[in-house]
C-alpha positions as CSV (number, residue, x, y, z in Angstrom):
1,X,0.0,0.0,0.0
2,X,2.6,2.0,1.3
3,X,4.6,2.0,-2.3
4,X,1.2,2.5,-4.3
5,X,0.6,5.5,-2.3
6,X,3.6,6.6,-3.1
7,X,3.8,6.3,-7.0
8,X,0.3,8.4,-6.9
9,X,2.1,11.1,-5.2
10,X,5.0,11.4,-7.3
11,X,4.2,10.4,-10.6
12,X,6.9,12.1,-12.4
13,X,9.3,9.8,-10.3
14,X,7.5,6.7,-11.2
15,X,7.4,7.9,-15.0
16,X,11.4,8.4,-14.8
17,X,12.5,5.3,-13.3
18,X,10.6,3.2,-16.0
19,X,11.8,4.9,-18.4
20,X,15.5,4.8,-17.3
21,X,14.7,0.9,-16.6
22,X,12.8,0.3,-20.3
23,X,16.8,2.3,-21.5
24,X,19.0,0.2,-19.6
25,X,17.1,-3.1,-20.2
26,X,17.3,-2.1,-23.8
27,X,21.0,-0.7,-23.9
28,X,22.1,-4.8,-22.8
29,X,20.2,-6.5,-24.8
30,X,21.2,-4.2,-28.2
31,X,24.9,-4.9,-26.7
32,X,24.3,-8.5,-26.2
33,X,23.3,-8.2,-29.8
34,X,26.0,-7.2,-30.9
35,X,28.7,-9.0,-28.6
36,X,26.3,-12.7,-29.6
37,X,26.6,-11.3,-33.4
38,X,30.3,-10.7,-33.7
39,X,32.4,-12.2,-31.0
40,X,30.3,-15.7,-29.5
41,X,28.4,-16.9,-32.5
42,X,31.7,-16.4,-35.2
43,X,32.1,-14.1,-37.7
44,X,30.5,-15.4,-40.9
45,X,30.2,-18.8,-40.2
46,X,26.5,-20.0,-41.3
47,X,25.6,-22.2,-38.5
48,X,27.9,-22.1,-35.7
49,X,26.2,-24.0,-33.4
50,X,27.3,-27.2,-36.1
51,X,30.8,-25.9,-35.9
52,X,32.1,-26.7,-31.9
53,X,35.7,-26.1,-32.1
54,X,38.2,-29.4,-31.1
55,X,40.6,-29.0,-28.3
56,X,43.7,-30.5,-27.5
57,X,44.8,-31.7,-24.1
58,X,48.0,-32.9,-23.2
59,X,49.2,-33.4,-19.3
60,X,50.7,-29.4,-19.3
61,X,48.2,-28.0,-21.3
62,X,44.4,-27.4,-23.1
63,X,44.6,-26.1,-26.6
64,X,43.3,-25.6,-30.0
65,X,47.1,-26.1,-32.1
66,X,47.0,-29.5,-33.9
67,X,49.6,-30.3,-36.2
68,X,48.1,-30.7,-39.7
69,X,49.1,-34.8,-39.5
70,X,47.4,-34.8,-36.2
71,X,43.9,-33.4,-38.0
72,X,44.2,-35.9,-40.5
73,X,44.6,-38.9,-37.9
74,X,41.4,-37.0,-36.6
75,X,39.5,-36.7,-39.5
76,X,40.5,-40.2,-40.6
77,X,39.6,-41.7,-37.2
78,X,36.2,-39.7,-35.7
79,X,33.6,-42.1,-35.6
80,X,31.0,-39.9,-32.8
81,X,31.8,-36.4,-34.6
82,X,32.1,-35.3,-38.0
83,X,35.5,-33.4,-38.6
84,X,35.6,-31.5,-41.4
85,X,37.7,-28.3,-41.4
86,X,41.0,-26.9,-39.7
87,X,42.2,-23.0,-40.1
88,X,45.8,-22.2,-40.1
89,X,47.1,-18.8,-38.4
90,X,46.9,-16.1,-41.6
91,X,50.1,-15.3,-43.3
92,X,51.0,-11.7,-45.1
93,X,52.4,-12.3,-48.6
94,X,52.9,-10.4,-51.4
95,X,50.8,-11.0,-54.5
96,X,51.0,-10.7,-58.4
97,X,47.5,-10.3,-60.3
98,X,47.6,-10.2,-63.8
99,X,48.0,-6.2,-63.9
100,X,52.0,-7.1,-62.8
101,X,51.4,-5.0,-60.0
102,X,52.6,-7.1,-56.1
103,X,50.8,-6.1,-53.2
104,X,50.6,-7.7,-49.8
105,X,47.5,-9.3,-49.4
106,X,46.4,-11.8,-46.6
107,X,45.8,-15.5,-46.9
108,X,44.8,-18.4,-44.4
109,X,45.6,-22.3,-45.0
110,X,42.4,-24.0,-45.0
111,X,41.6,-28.0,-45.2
112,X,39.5,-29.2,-47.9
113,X,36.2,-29.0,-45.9
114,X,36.6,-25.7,-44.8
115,X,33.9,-23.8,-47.1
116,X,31.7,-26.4,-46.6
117,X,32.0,-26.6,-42.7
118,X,31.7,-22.8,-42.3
119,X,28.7,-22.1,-44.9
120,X,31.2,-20.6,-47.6
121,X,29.5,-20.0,-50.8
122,X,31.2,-19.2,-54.2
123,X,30.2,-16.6,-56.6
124,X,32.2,-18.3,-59.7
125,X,34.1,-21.9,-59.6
126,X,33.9,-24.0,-56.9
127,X,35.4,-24.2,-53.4
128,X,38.5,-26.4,-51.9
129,X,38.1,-29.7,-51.8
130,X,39.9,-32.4,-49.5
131,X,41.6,-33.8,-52.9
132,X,42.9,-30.4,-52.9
133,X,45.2,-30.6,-49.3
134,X,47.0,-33.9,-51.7
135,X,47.3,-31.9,-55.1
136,X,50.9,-31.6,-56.6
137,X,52.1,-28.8,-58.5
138,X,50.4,-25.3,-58.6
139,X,47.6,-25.2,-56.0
140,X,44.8,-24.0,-56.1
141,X,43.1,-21.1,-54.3
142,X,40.2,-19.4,-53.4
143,X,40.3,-15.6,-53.9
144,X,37.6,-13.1,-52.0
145,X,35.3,-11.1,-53.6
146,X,37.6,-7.9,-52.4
147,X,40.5,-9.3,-53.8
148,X,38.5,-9.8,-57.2
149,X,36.4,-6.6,-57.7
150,X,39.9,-4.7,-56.8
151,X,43.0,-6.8,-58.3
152,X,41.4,-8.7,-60.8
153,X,38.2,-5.9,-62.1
154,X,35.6,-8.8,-61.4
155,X,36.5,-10.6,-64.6
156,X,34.1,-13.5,-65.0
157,X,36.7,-16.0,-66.9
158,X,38.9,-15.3,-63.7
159,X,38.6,-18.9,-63.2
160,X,41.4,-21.2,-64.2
161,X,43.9,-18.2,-64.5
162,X,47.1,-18.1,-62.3
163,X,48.1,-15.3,-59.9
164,X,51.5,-15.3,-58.0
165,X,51.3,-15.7,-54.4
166,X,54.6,-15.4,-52.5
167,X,57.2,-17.5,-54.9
168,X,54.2,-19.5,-56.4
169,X,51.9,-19.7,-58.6
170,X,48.7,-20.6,-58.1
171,X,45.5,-21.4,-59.8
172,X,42.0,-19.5,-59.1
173,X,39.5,-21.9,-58.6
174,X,36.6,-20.0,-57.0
175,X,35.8,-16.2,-55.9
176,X,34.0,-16.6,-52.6
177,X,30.7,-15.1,-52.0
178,X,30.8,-11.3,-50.7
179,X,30.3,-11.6,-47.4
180,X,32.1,-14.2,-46.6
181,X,35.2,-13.0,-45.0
182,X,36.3,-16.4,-42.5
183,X,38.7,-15.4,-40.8
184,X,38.1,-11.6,-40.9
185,X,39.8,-9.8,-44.2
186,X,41.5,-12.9,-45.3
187,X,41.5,-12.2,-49.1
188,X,43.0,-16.2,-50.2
189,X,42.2,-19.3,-48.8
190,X,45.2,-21.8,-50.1
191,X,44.7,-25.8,-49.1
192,X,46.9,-27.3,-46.0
């Protein structure tokens, strides 16, 4: 009673405390929003919650490094999970489009499953696959819709055409959709 009697006192009070209540509760959840957007639910990925990350324990130490032969034993042996993809830390390297011009551009090392695990679509060609990681010779790499519409002038028959990445050559075989971008900015994705 004593709280009712109160609020028909002072109704300018009452008025201002929900208001600064309805602010607050929507302040959080807008930066929940955004914290659940870009930091706990991945950047990019399509469904995260198929995509549980694999960690590594030792007797010292919990982690997510695993050798490359180590993901394949993994891949090769998984028989309650599915494993389908591995990212490599992104390297710096400087590229040669077809205008002869080098730039440093930035590339990750992807397994064969990658674009397929994370929801990567292609705008042209087709994306890594895991006879890819076993290829000899030039590989082949994905190129993001950035580095196409800037280096390479969105040609459509970019496809099948070489570009020099570090002291190799490599051979386009898809432009990824434009809002991919798995990890952030990377601009190639080259097989393990």
């Amino acid at each position: 009673r004593y709280a009712v009697r109160l609020f028909v006192r002072q109704p300018a009070i009452v008025a201002l405390t929900v208001i600064g209540l309805a602010l607050g509760l929507g302040i959080a959840t807008a930066a929940f929003t955004v914290m659940n957007a870009a930091v706990l639910r991945g950047e990019g990925v399509a469904d995260p919650d198929r995509a549980p990350g694999v960690l590594r324990a030792t007797e010292r130490s919990v982690s997510t490094v695993w050798s490359y032969d180590e993901f394949r034993d993994l891949r090769e042996a998984a028989t309650a999970l599915q494993v389908e993809a591995v990212l490599s830390d992104a390297a710096l390297v400087r590229t040669t489009a077809p205008d002869g011009e080098g730039r440093v551009t930035s590339l990750a090392f992807v397994s064969g499953g990658f674009f397929a695990a994370t929801g990567g679509r292609m705008m042209l060609g087709r994306q890594l696959e895991r006879a890819d990681e076993e290829r000899i010779g030039s590989p082949p790499v994905v190129i993001s819709f950035v580095f196409w519409a800037s280096r390479l002038d969105r040609d459509p028959s970019v496809v099948g055409r070489t570009i020099r990445v570090g002291h190799a050559t490599a051979t386009v075989v898809g432009v990824a959709d434009r809002h991919f971008s798995v990890p952030s900015s990377r601009q190639l994705w080259l097989p393990l």
